[in-house]
FIDOKE-45218 format. One line per field, with one value per residue: residue in one letter; x, y, z of N, C-alpha, C, CB in turn. Coordinates in nm, 3 decimals, always signed. Glycine has a CB too. Layout:
% residues N
rest = c(A | ...)
n.east = c(X | ...)
n.north = c(Y | ...)
n.up = c(Z | ...)
ca.east = c(X | ...)
ca.north = c(Y | ...)
ca.up = c(Z | ...)
c.east = c(X | ...)
c.north = c(Y | ...)
c.up = c(Z | ...)
cb.east = c(X | ...)
cb.north = c(Y | ...)
cb.up = c(Z | ...)
% end
This chain:
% residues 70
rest = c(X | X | X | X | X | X | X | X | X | X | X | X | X | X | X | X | X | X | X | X | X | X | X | X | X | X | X | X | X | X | X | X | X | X | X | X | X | X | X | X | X | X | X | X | X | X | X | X | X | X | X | X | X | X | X | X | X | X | X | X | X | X | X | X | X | X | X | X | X | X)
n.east = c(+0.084 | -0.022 | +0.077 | -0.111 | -0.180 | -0.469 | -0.623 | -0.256 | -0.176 | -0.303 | -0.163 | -0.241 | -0.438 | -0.504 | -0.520 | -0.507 | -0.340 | -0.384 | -0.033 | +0.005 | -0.103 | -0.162 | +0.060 | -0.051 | -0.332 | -0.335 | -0.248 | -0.480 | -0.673 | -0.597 | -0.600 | -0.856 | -0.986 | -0.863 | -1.013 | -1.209 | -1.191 | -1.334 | -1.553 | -1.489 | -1.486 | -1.264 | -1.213 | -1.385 | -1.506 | -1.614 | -1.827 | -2.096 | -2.327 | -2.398 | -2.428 | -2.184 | -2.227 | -2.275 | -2.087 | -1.853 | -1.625 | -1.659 | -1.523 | -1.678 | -1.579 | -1.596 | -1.765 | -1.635 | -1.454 | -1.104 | -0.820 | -0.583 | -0.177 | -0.187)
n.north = c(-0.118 | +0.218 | +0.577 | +0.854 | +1.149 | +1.372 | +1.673 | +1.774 | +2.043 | +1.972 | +1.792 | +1.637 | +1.465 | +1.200 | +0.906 | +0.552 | +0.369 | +0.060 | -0.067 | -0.213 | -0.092 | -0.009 | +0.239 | +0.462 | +0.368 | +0.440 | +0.752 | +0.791 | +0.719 | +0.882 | +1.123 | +1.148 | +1.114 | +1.302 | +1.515 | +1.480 | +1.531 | +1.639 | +1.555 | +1.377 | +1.259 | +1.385 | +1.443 | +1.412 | +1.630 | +1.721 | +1.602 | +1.702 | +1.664 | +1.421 | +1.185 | +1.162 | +0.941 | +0.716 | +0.765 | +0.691 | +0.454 | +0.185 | -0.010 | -0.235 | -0.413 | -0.746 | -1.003 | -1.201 | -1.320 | -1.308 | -1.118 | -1.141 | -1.137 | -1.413)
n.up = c(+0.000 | -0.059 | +0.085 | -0.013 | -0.063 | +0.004 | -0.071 | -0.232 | -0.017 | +0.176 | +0.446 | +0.643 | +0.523 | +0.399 | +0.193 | +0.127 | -0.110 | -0.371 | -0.476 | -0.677 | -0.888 | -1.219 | -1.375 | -1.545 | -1.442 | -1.180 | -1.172 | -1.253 | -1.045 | -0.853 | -0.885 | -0.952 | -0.707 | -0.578 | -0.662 | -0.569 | -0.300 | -0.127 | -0.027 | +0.152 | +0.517 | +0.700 | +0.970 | +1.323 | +1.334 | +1.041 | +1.047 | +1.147 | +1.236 | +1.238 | +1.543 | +1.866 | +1.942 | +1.771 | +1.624 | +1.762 | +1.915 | +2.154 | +2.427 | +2.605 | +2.890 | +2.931 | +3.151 | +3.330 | +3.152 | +3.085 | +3.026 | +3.030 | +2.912 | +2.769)
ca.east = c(+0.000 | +0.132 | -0.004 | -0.136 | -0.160 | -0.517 | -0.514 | -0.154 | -0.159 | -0.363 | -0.087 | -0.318 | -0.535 | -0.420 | -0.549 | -0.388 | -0.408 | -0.260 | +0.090 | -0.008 | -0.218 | -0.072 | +0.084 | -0.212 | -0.481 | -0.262 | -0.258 | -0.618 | -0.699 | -0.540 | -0.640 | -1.000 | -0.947 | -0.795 | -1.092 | -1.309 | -1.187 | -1.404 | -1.661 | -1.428 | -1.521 | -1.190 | -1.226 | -1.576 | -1.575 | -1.697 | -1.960 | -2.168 | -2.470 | -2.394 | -2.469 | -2.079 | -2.279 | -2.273 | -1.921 | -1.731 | -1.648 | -1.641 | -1.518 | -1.655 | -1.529 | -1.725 | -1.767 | -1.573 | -1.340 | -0.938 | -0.771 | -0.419 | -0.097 | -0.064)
ca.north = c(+0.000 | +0.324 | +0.652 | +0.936 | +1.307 | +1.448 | +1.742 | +1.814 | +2.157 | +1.923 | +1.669 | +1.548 | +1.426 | +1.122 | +0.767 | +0.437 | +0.314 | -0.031 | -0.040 | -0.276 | -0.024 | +0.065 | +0.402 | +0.535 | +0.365 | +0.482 | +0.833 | +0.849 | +0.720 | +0.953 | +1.254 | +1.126 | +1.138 | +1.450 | +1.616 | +1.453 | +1.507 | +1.723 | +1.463 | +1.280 | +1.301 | +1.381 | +1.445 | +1.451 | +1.846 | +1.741 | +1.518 | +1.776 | +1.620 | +1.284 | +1.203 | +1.114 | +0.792 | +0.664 | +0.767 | +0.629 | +0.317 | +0.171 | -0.131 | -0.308 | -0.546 | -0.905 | -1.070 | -1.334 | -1.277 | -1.291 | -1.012 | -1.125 | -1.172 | -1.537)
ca.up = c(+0.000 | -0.083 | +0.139 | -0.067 | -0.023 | -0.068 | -0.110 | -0.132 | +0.076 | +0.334 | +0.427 | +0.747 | +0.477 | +0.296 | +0.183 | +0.094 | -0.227 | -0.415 | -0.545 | -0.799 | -1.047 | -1.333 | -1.358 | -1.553 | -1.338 | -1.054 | -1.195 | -1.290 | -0.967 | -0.788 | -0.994 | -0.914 | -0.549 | -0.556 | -0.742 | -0.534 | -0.203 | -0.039 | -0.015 | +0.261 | +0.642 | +0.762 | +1.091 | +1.339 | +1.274 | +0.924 | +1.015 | +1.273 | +1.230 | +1.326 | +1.655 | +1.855 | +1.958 | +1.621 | +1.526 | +1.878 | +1.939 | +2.309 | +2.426 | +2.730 | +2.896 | +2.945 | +3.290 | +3.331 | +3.042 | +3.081 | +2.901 | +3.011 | +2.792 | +2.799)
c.east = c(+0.089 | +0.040 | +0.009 | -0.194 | -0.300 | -0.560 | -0.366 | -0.151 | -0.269 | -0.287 | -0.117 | -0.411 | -0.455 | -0.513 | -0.447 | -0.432 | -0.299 | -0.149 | +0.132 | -0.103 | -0.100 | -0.040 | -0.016 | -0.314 | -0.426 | -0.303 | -0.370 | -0.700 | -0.688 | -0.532 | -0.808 | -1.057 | -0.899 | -0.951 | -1.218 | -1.322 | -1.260 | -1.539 | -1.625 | -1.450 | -1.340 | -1.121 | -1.375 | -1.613 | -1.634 | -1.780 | -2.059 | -2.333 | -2.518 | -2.360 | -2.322 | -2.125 | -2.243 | -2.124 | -1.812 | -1.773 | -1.531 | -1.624 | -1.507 | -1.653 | -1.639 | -1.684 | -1.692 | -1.466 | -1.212 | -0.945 | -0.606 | -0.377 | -0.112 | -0.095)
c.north = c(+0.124 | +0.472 | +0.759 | +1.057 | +1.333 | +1.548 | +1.718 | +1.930 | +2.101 | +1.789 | +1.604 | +1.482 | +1.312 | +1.003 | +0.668 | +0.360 | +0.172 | +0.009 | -0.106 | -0.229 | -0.003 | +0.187 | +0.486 | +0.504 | +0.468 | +0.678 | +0.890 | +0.843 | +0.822 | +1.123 | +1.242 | +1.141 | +1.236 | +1.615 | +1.595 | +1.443 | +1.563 | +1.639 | +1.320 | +1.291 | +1.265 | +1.399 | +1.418 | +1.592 | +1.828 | +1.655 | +1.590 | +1.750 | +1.469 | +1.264 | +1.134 | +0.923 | +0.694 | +0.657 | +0.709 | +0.504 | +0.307 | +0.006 | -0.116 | -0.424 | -0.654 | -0.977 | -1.229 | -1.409 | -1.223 | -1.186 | -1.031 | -1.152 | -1.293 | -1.581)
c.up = c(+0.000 | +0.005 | +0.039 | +0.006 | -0.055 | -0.008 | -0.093 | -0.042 | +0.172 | +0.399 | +0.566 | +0.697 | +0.372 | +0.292 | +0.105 | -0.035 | -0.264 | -0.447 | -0.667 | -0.934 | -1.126 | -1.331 | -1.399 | -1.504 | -1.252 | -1.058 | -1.178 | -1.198 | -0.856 | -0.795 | -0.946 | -0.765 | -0.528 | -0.576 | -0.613 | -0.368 | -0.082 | +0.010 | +0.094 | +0.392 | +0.688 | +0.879 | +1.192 | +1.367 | +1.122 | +0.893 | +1.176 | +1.326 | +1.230 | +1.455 | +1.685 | +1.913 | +1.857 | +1.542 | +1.636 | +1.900 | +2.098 | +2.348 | +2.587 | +2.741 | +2.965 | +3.063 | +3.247 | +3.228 | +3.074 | +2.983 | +2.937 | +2.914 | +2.780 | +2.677)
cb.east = c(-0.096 | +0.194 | +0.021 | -0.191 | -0.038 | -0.589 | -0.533 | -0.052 | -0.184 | -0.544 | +0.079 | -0.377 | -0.627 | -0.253 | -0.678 | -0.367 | -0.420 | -0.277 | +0.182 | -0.047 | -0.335 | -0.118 | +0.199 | -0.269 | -0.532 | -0.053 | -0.219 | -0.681 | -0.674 | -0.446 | -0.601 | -1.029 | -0.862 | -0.634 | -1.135 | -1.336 | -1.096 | -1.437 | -1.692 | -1.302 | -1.676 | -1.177 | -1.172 | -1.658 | -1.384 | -1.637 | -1.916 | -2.162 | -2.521 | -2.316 | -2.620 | -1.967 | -2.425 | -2.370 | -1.853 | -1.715 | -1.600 | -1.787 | -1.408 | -1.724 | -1.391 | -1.718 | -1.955 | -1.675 | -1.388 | -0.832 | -0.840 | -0.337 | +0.041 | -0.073)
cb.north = c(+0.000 | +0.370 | +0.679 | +0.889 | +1.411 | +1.402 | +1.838 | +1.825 | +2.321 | +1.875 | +1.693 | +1.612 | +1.547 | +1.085 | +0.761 | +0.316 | +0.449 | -0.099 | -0.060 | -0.395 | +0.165 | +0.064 | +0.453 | +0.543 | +0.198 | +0.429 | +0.832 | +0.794 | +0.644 | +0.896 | +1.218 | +0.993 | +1.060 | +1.458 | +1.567 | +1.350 | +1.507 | +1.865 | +1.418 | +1.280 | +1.203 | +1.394 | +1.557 | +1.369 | +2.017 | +1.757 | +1.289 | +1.930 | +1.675 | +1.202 | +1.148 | +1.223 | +0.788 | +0.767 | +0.969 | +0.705 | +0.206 | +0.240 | -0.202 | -0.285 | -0.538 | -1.050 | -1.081 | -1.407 | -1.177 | -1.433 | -0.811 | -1.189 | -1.142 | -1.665)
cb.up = c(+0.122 | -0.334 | +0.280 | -0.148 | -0.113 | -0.132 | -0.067 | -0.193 | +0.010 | +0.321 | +0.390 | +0.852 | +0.424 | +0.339 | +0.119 | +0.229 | -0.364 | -0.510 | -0.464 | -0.757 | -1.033 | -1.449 | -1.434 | -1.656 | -1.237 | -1.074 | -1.268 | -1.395 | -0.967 | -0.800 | -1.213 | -0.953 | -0.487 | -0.734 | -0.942 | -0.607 | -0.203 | -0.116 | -0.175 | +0.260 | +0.725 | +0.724 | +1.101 | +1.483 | +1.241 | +0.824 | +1.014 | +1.233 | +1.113 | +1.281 | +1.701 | +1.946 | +1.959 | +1.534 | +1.469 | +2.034 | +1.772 | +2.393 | +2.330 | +2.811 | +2.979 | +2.797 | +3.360 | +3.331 | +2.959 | +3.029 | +2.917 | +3.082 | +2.790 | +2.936)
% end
């Protein structure tokens, strides 16, 4: 997997794409994702209208359930 820039002048914004496209998929992919990036929830400041219920995840723990190393 290779990490990608999108935008570049947003370089906290990136996704992971194959390393097995072809240079012009690769390209055209990546050109497509670029154009289209504003349509990404990249943080939960750009989803304000989803409840944080829905977007956090909570893990409890189960009675009687080990969690050691062994």
């Amino acid at each position: 997997m290779e990490m990608v820039v999108l935008p570049e002048n947003h370089p906290d914004r990136h996704v992971k794409i194959n390393t097995t496209l072809t240079a012009a998929l690769r390209a055209d992919f990546i050109q497509f994702l670029c154009d289209h990036s504003e349509v990404f929830a990249w943080s939960y400041d750009d989803m304000p209208d989803i409840s944080h219920v829905v977007i956090c995840h909570k893990i409890v723990p189960q009675k009687g359930r080990s969690y050691d190393a062994e």
